[in-house]
DRENGU-479828 format. One line per 4 residues: number of its first residue (from 1); their letters; for each residue x, y, z of C-alpha. Coordinates in steps of 0.25 Angstrom, whole numbers, plus 2048, in hexadecimal, padded with zeros to 3 digits. Layout:
NUM	a	X Y Z | ...
This chain:
1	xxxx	DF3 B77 675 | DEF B71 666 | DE5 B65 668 | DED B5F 65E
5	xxxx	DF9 B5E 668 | DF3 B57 673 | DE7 B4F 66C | DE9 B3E 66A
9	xxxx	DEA B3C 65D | DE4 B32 653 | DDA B2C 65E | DD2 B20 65D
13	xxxx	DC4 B22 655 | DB9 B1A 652 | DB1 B1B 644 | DA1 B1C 645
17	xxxx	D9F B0F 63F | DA6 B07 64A | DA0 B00 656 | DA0 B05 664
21	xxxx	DA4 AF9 668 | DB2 AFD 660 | DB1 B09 667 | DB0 B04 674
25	xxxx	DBC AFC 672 | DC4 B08 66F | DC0 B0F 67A | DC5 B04 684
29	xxxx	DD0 B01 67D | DD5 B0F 67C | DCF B13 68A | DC9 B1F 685
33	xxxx	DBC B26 687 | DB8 B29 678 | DBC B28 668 | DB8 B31 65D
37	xxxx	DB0 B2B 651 | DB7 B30 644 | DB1 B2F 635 | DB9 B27 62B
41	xxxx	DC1 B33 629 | DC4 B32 635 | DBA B40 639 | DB5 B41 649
45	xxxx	DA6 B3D 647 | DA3 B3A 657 | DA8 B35 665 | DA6 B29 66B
49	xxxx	DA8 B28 679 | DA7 B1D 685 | D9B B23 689 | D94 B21 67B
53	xxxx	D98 B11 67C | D93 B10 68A | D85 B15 686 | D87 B0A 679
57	xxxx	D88 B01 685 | D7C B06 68D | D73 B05 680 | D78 AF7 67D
61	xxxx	D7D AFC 66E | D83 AF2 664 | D92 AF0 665 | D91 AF3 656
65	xxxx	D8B B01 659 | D93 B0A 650 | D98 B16 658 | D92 B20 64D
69	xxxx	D87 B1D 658 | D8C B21 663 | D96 B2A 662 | D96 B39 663
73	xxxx	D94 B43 658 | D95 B50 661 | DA3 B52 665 | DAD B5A 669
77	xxxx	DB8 B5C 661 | DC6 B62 661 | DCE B67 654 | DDD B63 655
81	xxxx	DDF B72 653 | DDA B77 65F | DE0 B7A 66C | DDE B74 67A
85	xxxx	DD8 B7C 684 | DD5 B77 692 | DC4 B76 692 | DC6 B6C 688
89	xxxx	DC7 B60 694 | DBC B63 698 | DB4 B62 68A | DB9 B55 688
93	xxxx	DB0 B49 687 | DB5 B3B 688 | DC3 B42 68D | DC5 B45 67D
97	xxxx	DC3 B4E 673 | DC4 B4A 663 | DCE B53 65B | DCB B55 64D
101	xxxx	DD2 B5E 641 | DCA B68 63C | DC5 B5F 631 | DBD B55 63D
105	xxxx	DC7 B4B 63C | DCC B45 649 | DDB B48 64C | DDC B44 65A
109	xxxx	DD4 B42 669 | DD8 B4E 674 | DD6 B49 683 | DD6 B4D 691
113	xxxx	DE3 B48 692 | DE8 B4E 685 | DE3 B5C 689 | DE8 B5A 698
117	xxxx	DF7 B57 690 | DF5 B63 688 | DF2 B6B 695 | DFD B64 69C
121	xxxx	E06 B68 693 | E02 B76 690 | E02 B7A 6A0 | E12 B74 6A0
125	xxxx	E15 B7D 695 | E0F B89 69A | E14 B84 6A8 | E21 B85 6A1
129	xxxx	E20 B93 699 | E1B B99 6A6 | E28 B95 6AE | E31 B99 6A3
133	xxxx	E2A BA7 6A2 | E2E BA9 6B2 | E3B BA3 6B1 | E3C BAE 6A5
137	xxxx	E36 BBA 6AC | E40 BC4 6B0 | E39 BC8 6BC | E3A BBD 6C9
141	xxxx	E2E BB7 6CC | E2B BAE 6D9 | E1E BA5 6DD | E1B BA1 6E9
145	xxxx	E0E B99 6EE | E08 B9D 6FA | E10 B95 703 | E1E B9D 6FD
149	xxxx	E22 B91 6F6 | E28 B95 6E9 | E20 B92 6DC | E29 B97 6D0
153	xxxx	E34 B9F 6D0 | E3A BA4 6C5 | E4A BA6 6C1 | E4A BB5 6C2
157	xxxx	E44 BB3 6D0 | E4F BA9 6D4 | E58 BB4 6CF | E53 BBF 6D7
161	xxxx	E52 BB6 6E2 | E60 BB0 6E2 | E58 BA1 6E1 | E62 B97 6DC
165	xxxx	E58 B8B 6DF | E55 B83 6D5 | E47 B7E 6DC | E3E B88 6E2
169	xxxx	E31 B82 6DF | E28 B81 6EC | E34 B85 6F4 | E2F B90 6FF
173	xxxx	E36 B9E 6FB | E3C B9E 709 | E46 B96 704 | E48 B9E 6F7
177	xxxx	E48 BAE 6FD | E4D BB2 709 | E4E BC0 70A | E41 BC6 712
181	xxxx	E3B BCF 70B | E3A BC9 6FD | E36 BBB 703 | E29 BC4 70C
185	xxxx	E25 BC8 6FF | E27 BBC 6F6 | E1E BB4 701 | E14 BBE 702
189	xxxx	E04 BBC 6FE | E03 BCB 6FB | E02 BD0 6ED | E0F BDA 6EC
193	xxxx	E13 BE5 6E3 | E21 BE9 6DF | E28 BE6 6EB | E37 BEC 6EB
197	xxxx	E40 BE3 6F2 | E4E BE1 6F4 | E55 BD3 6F3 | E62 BCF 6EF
201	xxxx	E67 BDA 6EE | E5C BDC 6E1 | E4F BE6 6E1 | E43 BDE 6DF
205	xxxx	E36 BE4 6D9 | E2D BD9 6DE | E1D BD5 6DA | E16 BCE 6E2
209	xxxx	E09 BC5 6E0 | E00 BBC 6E3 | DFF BAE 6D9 | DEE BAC 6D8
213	xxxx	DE7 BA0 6D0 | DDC BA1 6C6 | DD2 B9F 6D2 | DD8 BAB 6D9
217	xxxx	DE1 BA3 6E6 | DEF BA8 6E9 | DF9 B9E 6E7 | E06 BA5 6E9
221	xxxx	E0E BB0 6E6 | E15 BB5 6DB | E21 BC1 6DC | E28 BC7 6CF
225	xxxx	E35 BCC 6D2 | E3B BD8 6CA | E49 BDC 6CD | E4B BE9 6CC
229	xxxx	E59 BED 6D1 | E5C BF3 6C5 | E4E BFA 6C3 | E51 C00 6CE
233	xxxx	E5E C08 6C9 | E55 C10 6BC | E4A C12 6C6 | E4E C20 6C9
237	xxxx	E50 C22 6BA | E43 C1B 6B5 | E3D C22 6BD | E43 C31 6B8
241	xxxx	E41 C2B 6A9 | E31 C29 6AE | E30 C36 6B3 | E36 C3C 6A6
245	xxxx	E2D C33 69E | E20 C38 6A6 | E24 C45 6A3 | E26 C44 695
249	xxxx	E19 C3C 695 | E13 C49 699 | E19 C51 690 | E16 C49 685
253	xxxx	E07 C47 688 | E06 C57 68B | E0A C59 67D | DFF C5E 673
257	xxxx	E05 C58 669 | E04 C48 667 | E12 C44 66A | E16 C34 664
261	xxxx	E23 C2E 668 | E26 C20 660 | E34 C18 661 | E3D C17 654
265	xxxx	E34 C0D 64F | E29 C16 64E | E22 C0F 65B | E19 C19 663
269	xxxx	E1E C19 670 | E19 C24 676 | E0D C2E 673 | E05 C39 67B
273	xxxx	DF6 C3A 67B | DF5 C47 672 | DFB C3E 667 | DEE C33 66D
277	xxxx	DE5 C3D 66C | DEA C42 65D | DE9 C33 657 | DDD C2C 660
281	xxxx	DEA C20 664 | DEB C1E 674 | DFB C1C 677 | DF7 C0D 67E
285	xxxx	DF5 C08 66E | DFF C12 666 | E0C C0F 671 | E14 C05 66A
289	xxxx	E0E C06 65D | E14 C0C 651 | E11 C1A 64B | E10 C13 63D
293	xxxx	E04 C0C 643 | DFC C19 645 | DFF C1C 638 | DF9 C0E 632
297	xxxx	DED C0E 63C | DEB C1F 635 | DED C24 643 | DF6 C2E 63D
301	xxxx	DFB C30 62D | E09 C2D 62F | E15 C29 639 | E1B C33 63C
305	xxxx	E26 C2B 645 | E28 C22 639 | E2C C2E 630 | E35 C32 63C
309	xxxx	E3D C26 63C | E40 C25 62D | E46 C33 62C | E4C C34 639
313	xxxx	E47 C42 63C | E3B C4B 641 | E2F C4B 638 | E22 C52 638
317	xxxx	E14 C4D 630 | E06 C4F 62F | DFF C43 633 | DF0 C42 634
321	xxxx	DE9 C3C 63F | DDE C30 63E | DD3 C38 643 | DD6 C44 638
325	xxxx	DE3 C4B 640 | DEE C52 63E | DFA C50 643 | E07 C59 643
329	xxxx	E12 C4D 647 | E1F C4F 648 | E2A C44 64B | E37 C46 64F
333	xxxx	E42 C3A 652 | E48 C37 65F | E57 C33 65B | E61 C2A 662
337	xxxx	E6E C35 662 | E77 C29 661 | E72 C1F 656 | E68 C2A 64F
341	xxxx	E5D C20 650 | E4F C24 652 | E4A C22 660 | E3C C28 662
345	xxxx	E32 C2F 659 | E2D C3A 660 | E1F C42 658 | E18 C4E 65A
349	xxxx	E0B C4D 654 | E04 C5B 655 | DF3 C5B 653 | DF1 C64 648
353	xxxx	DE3 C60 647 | DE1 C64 655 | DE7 C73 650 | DE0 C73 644
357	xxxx	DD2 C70 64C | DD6 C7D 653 | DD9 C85 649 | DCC C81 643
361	xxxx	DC4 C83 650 | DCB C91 650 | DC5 C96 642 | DBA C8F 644
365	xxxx	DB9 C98 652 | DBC CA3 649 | DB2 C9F 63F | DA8 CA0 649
369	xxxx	DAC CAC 651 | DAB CB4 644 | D9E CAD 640 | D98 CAF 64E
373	xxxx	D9D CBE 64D | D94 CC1 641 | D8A CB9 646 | D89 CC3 653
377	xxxx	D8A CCD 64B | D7E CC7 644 | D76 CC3 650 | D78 CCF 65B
381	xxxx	D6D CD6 65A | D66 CC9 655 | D5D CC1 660 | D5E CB2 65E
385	xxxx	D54 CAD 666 | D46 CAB 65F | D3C CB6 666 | D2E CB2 669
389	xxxx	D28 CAC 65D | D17 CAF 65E | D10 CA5 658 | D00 CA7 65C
393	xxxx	CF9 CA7 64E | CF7 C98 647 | D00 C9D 63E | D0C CA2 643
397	xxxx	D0C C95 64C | D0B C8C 63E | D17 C95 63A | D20 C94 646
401	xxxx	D1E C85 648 | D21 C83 639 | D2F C89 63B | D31 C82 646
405	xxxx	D2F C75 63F | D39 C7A 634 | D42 C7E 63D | D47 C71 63F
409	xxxx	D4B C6F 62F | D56 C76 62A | D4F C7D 61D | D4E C8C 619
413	xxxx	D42 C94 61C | D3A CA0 617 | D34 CA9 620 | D2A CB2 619
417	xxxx	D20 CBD 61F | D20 CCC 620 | D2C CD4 628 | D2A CD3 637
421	xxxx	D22 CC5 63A | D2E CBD 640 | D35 CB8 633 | D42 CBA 63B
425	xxxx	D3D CB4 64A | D38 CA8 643 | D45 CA5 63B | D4B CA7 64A
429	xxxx	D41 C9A 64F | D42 C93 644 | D54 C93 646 | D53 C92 654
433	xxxx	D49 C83 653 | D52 C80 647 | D5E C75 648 | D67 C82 647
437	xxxx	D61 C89 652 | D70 C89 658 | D75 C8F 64B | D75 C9C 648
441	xxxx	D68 CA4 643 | D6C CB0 63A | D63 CB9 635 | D64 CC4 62B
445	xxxx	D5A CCE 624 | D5D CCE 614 | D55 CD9 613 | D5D CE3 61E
449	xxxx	D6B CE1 619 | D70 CE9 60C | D74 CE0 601 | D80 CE4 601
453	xxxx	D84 CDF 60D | D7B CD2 60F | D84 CC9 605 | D8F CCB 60F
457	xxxx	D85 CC9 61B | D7F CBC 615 | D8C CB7 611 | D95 CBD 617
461	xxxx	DA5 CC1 612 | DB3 CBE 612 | DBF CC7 618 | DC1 CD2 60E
465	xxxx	DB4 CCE 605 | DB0 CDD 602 | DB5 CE9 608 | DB1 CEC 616
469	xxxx	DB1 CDC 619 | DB6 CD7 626 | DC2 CD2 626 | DC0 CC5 62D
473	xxxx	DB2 CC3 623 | DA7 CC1 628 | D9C CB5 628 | D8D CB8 622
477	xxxx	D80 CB5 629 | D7F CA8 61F | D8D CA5 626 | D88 CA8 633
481	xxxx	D7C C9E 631 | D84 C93 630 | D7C C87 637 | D71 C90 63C
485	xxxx	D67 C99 636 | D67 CA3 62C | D5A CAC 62C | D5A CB6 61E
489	xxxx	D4E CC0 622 | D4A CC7 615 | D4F CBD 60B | D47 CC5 600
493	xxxx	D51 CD0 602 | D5C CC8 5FF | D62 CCE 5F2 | D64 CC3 5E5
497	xxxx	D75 CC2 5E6 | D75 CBD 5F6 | D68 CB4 5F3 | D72 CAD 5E9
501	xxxx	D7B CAB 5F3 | D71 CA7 5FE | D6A C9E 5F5 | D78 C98 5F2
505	xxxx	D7C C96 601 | D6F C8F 603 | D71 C86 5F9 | D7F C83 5FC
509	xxxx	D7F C85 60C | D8F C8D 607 | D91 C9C 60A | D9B CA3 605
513	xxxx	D9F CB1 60B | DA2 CBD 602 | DAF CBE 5FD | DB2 CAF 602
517	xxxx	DB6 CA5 5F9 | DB3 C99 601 | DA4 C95 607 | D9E C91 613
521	xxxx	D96 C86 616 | D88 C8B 61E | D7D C82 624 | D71 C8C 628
525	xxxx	D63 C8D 627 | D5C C97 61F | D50 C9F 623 | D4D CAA 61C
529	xxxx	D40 CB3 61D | D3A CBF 614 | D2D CCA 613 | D2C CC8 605
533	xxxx	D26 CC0 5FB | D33 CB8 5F5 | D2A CB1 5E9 | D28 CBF 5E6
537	xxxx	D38 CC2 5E4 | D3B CB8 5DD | D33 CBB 5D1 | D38 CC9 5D3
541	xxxx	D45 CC2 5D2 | D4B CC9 5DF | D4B CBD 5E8 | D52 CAD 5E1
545	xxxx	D47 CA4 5DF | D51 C98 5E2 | D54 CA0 5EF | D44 CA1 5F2
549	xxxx	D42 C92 5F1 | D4F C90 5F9 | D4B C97 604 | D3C C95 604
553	xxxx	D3D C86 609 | D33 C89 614 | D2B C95 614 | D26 C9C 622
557	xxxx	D1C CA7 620 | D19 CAF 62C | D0D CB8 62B | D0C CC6 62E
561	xxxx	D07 CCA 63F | CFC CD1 638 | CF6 CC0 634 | CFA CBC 640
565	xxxx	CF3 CC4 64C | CF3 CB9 656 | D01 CBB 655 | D00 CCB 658
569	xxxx	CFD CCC 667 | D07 CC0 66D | D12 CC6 663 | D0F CD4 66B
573	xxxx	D10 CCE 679 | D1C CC6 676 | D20 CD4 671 | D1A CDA 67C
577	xxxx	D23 CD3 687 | D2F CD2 67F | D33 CE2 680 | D2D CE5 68D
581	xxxx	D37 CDA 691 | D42 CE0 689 | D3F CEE 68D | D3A CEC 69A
585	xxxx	D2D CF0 69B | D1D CEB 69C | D16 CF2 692 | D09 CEB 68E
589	xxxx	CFF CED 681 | CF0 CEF 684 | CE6 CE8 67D | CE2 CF3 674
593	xxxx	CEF CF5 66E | CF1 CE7 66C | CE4 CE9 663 | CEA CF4 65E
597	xxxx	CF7 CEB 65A | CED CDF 654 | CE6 CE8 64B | CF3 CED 646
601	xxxx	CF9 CE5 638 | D08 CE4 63C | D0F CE7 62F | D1A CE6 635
605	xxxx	D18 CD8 63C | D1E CD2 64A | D2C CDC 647 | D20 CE9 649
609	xxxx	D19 CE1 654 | D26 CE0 65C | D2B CED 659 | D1E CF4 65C
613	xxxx	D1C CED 66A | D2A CF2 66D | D29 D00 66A | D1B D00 673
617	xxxx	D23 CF9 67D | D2E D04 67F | D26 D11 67B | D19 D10 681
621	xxxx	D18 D15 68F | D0E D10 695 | D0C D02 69A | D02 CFD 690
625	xxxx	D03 CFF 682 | CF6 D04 67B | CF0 D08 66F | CF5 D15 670
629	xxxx	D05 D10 670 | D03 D07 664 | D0A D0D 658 | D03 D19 64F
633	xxxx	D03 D0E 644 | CFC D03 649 | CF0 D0E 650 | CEE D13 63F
637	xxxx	CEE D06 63C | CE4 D00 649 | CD6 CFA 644 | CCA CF7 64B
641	xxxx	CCD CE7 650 | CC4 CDD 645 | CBF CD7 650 | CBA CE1 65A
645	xxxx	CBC CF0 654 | CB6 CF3 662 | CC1 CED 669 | CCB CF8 666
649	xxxx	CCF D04 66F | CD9 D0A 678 | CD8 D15 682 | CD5 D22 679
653	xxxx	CCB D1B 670 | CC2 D11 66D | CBD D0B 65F | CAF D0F 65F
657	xxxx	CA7 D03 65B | C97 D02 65A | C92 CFA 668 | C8B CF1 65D
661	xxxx	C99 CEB 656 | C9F CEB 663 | C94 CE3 668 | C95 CDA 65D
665	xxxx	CA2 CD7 65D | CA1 CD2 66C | C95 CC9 669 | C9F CC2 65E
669	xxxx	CAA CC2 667 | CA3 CBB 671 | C9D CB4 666 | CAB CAE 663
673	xxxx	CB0 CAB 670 | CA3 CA2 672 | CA5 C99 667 | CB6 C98 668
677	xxxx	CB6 C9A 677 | CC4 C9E 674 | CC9 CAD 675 | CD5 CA8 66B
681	xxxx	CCC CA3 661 | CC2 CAE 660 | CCF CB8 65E | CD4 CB0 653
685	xxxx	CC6 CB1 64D | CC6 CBF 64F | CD5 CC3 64C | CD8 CCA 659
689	xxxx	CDF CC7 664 | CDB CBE 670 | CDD CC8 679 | CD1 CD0 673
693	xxxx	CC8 CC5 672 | CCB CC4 682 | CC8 CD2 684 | CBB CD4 67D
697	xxxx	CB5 CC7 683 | CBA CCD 692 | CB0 CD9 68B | CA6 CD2 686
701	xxxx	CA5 CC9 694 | CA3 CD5 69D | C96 CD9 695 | C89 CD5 699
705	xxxx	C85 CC9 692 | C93 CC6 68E | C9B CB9 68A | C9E CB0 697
């Protein structure tokens, strides 16, 4: 409803120059409650009302007044443009609204009357549209208030009915239906539900329900009427047809395969869930759309129904999926045997991504069972968890916690120190507090591999590289590194060809295996370690200098047992108890031979220390392990202690020393202890062991006149 049609047009208006007393005169004559005041170009500038003349009145105003004065400037206006719409009667003021264009000019004056005809005649129209929609619906339909009088009733009820009346309004259905049962349940105040009923010799599918206002009261009831006579002769077929559908339903959606049937226009009529599951489109929004679509939204790369119905005969593409597919589709036309025409569409689209990821999960599988192979093969005899790490003295601690700290950054490192200090049992904790502690760690000793055979160990080989190769290849310990650890003991060994190649991987993160032509990318971390003095090499030109500096990005020096003695005795009861557990036995180590073992130089470092502990362990006899079980080269090479001479003896001899240095030796002992008060500190000063500083104070306290 435009405003346009319902408002008055060309109303009466006052100009701002003339008097309220003109304006009063209009406003009786024309018995109405306000004019607009318009411009000379004939604009809406205000309103002017009875209530502003009245209030003239009461102020006693001049006759002349203009009613530029009194009029009002804040209004509510209307554009002719606009529709009606029924809060608009209440927004009224002065039971009129002013209607301008859109350029502010006054077109016309919309009051409650006016919008009460638009009302008035839009409810008769609708009233009108409404009874023609029921007089055209197919199905019956009776209203009844609650009374049973008959509200509407349209002609396909009258038919059903047998009605020939030509006024049934606010009749009672008494007079209308006469047979029992259809009149119980016409009159009933119960909601029904597909009520069967015989009446005329017609089946009557009937629905039944009550007629409730906006406020929620019952008013009446209304029954829709389906005759179904005819339904009922296919029921027994529609209901074979449904059960064939549901089973091909099933088979369709147990198929693996997407399966697409469109209608000879290309519209998808039907689709199972694989082909949902392929393409990411739920059926509720492809049904009813056509295949073309897909291909214009990129879902798939083509229409393959589209192609189908052009050639009149099976065809079979590639199509790529949206989210990176592929799809094996094949479409093959369902033809009418008597006009030839094309009926259905029906596709097979098979996932060959699907296989493809399979097939590349299967190598991959493979790939990995030939790498984890070597790498047992690497590994058995290896043990990957880091062994006690002993860290007493100042320095080693500085050490460890260093390593720790570059653990966490993925740089190379060089481990230098003589054979035997714990090169390879530090690279182990430095892997395992890495980021690639779930990696791999592979170790291998340059040095105990002959040349000719650590290019293929390093880098590994192709089928058939050299003669005696496996025939499958095999992947090197580089390979086998791949986002772990690779730990090259003895670098310095390493001769100059395979450091070209290493220097090479490093800098490209590429291996390549003999006798392969394509590389390998490799992501790993490079720890390597070395007894000798690498400087040393390079001048000699048997180690790359660019290969030094590649390598030696952080340096670890680990110094020899010998410079480390605070070390010795927790490193030989870590020893200690690791082989009587492994060997079953409680052997212990008195405290002359632990003497014995601190006065000893260790050439051969913490690998000597465990292996000596070890043989003691499982060939000496006795309980306790003394100076007489230690080995015959550590007794030629045992020396008075530095500290206390006097303090070294076993069962069959003692160190002869004069009472006077023994004496001696005490008082400074005592002297020490007095001034540290810490047994720790005074053997740090002295470079023995706690344990003899502990012992010789229990001496010295039994003496007369001793330290308390």
């Amino acid at each position: 409803m435009w405003v346009r049609d319902y408002m008055t047009a060309n109303p009466i208006v006052l100009y701002k120059e003339e008097t309220i007393s003109r304006a009063a005169s209009l406003l009786v004559e024309n018995r109405i409650d306000g004019l607009p005041v318009v411009d000379t170009e004939h604009k809406l500038i205000g309103l002017l009302t009875k209530s502003h003349i009245f209030r003239a009145m009461k102020h006693h105003l001049p006759e002349e007044t203009p009613v530029e004065q009194l009029m009002q400037t804040r209004l509510v206006t209307l554009y002719n443009d606009q529709q009606i719409y029924e809060g608009w009667d209440e927004e009224l003021e002065a039971g009129r609204l002013p209607v301008t264009d859109r350029n502010g000019k006054l077109v016309g004056i919309l009051t409650r009357t006016d919008i009460l005809r638009a009302f008035e005649h839009q409810t008769r129209k609708t009233i009108s549209q409404l009874d023609a929609i029921l007089q055209s619906t197919y199905h019956g339909i009776v209203a009844v208030n609650l009374q049973g009088e008959v509200l509407s009733i349209n002609q396909a009820a009258e038919r059903l009915l047998r009605i020939e009346q030509k006024e049934m309004a606010w009749k009672p259905l008494t007079e209308l239906v006469s047979e029992g049962p259809l009149l119980t349940l016409l009159l009933s105040t119960e909601k029904k539900h597909m009520v069967r009923l015989d009446y005329a010799g017609r089946k009557l599918l009937i629905n039944h329900t009550p007629i409730v206002t906006d406020e929620g009261k019952k008013i009446g009831m209304a029954s829709v009427m389906q005759d179904i006579t005819e339904l009922e002769g296919v029921s027994e077929e529609l209901t074979a047809v449904q059960k064939l559908n549901r089973e091909l339903d099933t088979i369709i959606e147990s198929s693996h395969d997407g399966i697409v049937v469109t209608d000879h226009n290309g519209v998808i009529r039907h689709f199972n869930q694989a082909f949902s599951r392929v393409t990411g489109i739920p059926a509720s929004e492809a049904i009813g759309m056509q295949e073309e679509e897909l291909e214009r939204r990129g879902v798939i790369s083509q229409a393959v129904s589209k192609m189908v119905i052009k050639s009149k005969k099976r065809i079979t593409v590639i199509q790529q999926v949206s989210d990176g597919g592929v799809l094996l589709s094949t479409g093959t036309p369902i033809v009418d045997d008597e006009t030839g025409d094309i009926l259905q569409v029906v596709m097979n689209c098979r996932d060959l991504s699907q296989l493809n990821r399979v097939k590349a999960e299967l190598d991959e599988a493979k790939r990995l069972s030939e790498r984890y192979h070597s790498e047992l093969e690497v590994l058995r005899a290896q043990q990957m968890e880091i062994e006690g790490m002993i860290a007493e003295s100042e320095e080693m601690r500085n050490i460890v916690q260093m390593c720790m700290r570059i653990a966490q950054v993925d740089t190379s490192i060089l481990l230098l120190g003589e054979s035997g200090v714990g090169k390879g049992v530090l690279a182990k904790l430095i892997h395992q507090r890495s980021l690639r502690s779930k990696g791999p760690f592979i170790s291998i000793n340059c040095g105990a591999i002959p040349g000719s055979l650590l290019e293929s160990e390093l880098f590994g080989y192709a089928p058939g590289a050299f003669t005696g190769a496996h025939q499958k290849g095999k992947p090197g310990f580089i390979e086998l590194s791949d986002g772990g650890t690779l730990f090259l003991d003895e670098i310095g060994e390493l001769p100059l060809d395979l450091q070209v190649k290493l220097l090479t991987v490093l800098q490209e993160k590429h291996v390549t295996r003999i006798g392969d032509v394509g590389g390998r990318k490799v992501d790993f971390r490079l720890i390597a370690a070395t007894n000798a003095n690498l400087m040393e090499r390079v001048k000699m030109g048997m180690f790359r200098e660019d290969l030094y500096y590649r390598i030696n990005v952080v340096p670890v020096e680990i110094p020899p047992l010998r410079k480390r003695t605070e070390d010795l005795f927790p490193l030989i009861h870590y020893f200690l108890a690791k082989f009587n557990s492994k060997h079953h036995l409680d052997k212990r180590i008195s405290y002359n031979a632990l003497d014995a073992m601190q006065a000893y130089r260790w050439p051969g470092n913490v690998r000597e220390l465990e292996n000596i502990i070890e043989r003691l362990i499982v060939t000496t006899v006795d309980p306790i392990i003394e100076i007489k079980h230690l080995p015959a080269m550590m007794l030629e090479a045992r020396m008075p202690s530095i500290a206390f001479p006097a303090d070294l003896e076993d069962e069959n001899e003692r160190v002869k020393v004069p009472v006077r240095q023994e004496k001696k030796e005490e008082e400074e002992l005592a002297a020490l202890y007095r001034q540290y008060k810490s047994t720790r500190k005074v053997a740090q000063i002295l470079g023995i062991h706690q344990s003899t500083v502990v012992r010789r104070l229990k001496k010295i306290r039994k003496q007369p006149n001793g330290i308390k």
